[in-house]
Backbone as JSON, one array per atom type, in Angstrom:
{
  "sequence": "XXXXXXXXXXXXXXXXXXXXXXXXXXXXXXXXXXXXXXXXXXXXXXXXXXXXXXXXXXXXXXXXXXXXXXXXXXXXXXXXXXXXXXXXXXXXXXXXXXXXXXXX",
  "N": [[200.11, -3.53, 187.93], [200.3, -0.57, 188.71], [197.33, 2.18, 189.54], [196.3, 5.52, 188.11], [195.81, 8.25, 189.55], [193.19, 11.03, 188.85], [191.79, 14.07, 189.64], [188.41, 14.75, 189.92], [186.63, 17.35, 188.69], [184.37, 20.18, 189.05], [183.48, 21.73, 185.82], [184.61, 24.88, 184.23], [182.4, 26.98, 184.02], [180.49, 29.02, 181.32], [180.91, 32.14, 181.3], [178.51, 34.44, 180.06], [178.16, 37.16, 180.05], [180.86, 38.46, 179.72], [182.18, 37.03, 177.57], [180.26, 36.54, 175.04], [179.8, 35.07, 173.29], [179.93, 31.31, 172.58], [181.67, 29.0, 171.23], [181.19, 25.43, 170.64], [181.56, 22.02, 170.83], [179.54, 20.44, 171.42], [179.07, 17.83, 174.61], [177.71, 17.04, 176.84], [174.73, 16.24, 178.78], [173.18, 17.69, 181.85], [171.64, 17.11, 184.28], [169.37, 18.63, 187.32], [171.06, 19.63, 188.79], [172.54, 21.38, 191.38], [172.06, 23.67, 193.92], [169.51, 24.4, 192.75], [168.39, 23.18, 190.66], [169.13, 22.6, 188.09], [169.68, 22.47, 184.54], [172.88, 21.81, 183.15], [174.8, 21.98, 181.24], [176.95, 20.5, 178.78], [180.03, 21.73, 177.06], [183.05, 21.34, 174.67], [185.42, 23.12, 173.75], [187.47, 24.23, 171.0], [190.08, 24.71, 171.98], [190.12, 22.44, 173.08], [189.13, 22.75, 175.94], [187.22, 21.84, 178.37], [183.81, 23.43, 179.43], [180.76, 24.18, 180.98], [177.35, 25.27, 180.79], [175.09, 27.08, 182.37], [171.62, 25.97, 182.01], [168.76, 27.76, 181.26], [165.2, 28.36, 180.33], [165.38, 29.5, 177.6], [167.37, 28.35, 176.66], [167.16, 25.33, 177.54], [164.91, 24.69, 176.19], [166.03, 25.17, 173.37], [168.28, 23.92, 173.39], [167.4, 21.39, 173.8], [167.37, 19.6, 171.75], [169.39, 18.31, 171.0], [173.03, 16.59, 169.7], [174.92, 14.54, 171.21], [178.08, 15.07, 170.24], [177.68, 17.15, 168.07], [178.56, 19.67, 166.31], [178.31, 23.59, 168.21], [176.74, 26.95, 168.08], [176.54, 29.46, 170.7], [175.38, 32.72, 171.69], [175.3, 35.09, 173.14], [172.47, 37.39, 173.42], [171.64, 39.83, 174.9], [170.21, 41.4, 177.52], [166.42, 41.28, 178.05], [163.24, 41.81, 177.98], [160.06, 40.3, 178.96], [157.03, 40.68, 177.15], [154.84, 39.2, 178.01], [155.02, 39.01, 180.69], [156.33, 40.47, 181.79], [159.06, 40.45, 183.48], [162.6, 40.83, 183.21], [164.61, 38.45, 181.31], [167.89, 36.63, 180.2], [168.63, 36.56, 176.84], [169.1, 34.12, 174.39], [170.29, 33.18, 170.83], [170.85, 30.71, 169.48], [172.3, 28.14, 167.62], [173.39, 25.73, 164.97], [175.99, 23.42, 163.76], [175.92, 22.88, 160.31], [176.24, 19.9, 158.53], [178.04, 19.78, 155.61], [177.69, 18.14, 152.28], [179.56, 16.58, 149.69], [179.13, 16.97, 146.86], [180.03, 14.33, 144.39]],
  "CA": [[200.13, -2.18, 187.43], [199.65, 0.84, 189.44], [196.67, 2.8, 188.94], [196.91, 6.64, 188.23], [194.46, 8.91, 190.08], [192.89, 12.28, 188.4], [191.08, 14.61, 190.84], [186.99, 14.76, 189.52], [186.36, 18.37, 189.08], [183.43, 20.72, 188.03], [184.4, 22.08, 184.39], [184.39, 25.72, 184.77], [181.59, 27.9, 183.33], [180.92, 30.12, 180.65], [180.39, 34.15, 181.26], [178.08, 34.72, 178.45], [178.16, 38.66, 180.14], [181.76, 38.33, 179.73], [182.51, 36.23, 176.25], [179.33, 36.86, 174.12], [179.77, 34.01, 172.0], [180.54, 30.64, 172.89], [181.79, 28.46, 170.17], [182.02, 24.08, 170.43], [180.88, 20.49, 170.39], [177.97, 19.64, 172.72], [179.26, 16.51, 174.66], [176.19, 15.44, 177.28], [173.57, 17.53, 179.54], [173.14, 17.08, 183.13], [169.61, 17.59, 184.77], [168.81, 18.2, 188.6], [172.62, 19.77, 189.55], [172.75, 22.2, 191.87], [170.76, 23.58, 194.55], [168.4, 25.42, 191.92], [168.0, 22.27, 190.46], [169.24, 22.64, 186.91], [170.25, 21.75, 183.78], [173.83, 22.19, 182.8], [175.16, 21.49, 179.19], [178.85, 20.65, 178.69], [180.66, 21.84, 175.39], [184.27, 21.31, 174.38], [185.7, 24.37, 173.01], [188.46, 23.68, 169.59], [191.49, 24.35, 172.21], [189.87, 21.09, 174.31], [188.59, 23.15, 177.58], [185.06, 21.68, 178.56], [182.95, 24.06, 179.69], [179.66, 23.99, 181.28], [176.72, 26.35, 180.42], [173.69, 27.11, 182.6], [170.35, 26.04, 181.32], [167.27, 28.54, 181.64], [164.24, 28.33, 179.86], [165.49, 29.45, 176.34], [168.14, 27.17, 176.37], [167.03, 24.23, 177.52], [164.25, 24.49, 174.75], [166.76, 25.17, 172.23], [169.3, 22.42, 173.64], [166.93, 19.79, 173.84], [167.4, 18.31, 170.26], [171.54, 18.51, 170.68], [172.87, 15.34, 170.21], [176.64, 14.82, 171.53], [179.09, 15.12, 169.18], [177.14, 18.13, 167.16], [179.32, 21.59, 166.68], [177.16, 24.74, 168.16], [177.63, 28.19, 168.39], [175.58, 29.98, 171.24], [175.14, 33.93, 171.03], [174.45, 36.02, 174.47], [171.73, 38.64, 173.3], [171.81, 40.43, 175.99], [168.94, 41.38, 178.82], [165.41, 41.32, 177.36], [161.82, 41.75, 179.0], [158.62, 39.55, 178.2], [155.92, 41.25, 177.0], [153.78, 38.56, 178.78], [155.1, 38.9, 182.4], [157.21, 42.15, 182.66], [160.06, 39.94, 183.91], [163.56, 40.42, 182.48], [165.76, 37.44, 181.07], [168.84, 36.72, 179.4], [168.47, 36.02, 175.78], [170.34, 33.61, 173.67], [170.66, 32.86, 169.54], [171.79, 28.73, 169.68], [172.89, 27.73, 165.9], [174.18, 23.89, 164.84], [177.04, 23.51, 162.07], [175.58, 21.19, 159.13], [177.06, 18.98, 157.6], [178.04, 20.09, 154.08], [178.07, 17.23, 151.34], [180.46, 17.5, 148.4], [178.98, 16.06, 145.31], [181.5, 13.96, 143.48]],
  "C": [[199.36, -1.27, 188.4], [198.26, 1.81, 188.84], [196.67, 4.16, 189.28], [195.57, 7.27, 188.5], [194.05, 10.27, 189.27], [191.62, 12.65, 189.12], [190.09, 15.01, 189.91], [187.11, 16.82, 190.07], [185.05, 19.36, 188.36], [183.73, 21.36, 186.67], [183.72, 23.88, 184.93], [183.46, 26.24, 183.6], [181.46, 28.64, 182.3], [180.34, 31.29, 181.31], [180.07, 34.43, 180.33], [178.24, 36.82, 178.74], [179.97, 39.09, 179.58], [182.95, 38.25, 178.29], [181.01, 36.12, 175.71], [179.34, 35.74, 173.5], [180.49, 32.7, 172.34], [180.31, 29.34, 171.61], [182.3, 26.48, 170.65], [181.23, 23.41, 170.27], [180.41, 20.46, 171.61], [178.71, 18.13, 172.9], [178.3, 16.08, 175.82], [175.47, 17.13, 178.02], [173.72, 17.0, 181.07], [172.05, 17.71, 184.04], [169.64, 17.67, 186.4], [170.34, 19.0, 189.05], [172.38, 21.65, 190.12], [171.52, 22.55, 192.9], [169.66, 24.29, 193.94], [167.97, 24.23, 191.34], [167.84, 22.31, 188.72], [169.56, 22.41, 185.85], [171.96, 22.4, 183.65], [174.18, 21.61, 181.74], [176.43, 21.77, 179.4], [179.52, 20.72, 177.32], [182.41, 21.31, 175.4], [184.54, 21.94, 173.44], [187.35, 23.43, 172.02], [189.6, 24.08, 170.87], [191.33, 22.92, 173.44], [189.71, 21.75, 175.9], [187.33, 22.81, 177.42], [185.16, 22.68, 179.61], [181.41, 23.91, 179.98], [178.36, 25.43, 181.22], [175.24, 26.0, 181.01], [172.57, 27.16, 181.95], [169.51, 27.49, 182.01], [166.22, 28.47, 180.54], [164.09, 28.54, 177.92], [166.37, 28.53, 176.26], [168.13, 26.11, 176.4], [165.81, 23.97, 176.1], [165.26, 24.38, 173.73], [167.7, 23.8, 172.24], [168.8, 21.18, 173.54], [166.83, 19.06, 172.48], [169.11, 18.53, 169.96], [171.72, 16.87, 170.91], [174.74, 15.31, 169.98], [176.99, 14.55, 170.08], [178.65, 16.65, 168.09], [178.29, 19.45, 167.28], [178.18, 22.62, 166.72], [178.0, 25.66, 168.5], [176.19, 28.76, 169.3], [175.94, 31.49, 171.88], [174.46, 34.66, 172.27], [173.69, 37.14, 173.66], [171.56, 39.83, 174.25], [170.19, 40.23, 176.95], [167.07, 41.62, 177.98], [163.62, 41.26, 178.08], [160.94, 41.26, 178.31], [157.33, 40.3, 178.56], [154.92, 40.78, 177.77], [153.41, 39.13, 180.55], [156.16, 40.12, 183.41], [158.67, 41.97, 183.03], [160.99, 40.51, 182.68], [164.13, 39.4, 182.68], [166.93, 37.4, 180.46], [168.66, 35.61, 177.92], [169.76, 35.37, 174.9], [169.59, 33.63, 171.98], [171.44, 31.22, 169.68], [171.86, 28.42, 167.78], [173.82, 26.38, 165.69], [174.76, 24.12, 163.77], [176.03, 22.17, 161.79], [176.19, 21.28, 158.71], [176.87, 19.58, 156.05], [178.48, 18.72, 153.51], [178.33, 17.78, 150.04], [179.66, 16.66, 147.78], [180.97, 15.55, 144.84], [181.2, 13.73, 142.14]]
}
């Protein structure tokens, strides 16, 4: 049996400036990628496109208790300045579907 090749490719990005709201299932993380040296988080959106979503500092906090398979919804806030350090960032909203149980 022949074996069938499929070309390895990066999954393309989200534009949270772009699409405000990105809606799926968390399937893994990936630490150290790129030359910035960062995290990236891969979702799978309900029509099956993975997507990859740059970590930064709110997100990886927020992401770090995702555990594959979970449905999230994550919420561009827009541009936001820290009172601490003057800096602006880009703010997110991250939210997990629970599980609803029916009584029987």
């Amino acid at each position: 049996m022949a074996d069938t090749w499929k070309k390895v490719e990066v999954a393309p990005t989200w534009d949270f400036r772009e699409d405000k709201e990105l809606v799926g299932t968390f399937v893994s993380a990936e630490t150290e990628v790129g030359p910035n040296k960062s995290n990236l988080y891969n979702f799978k959106k309900e029509g099956g496109e993975v997507v990859g979503v740059w970590g930064n500092t709110i997100l990886d906090s927020r992401f770090k208790s995702l555990v594959a398979g979970e449905k999230v919804k994550v919420v561009y806030l827009g541009k936001e300045t820290s009172p601490k350090t003057g800096r602006e960032y880009n703010n997110f909203d991250v939210y997990k579907a629970e599980r609803i149980v029916k009584e029987k």
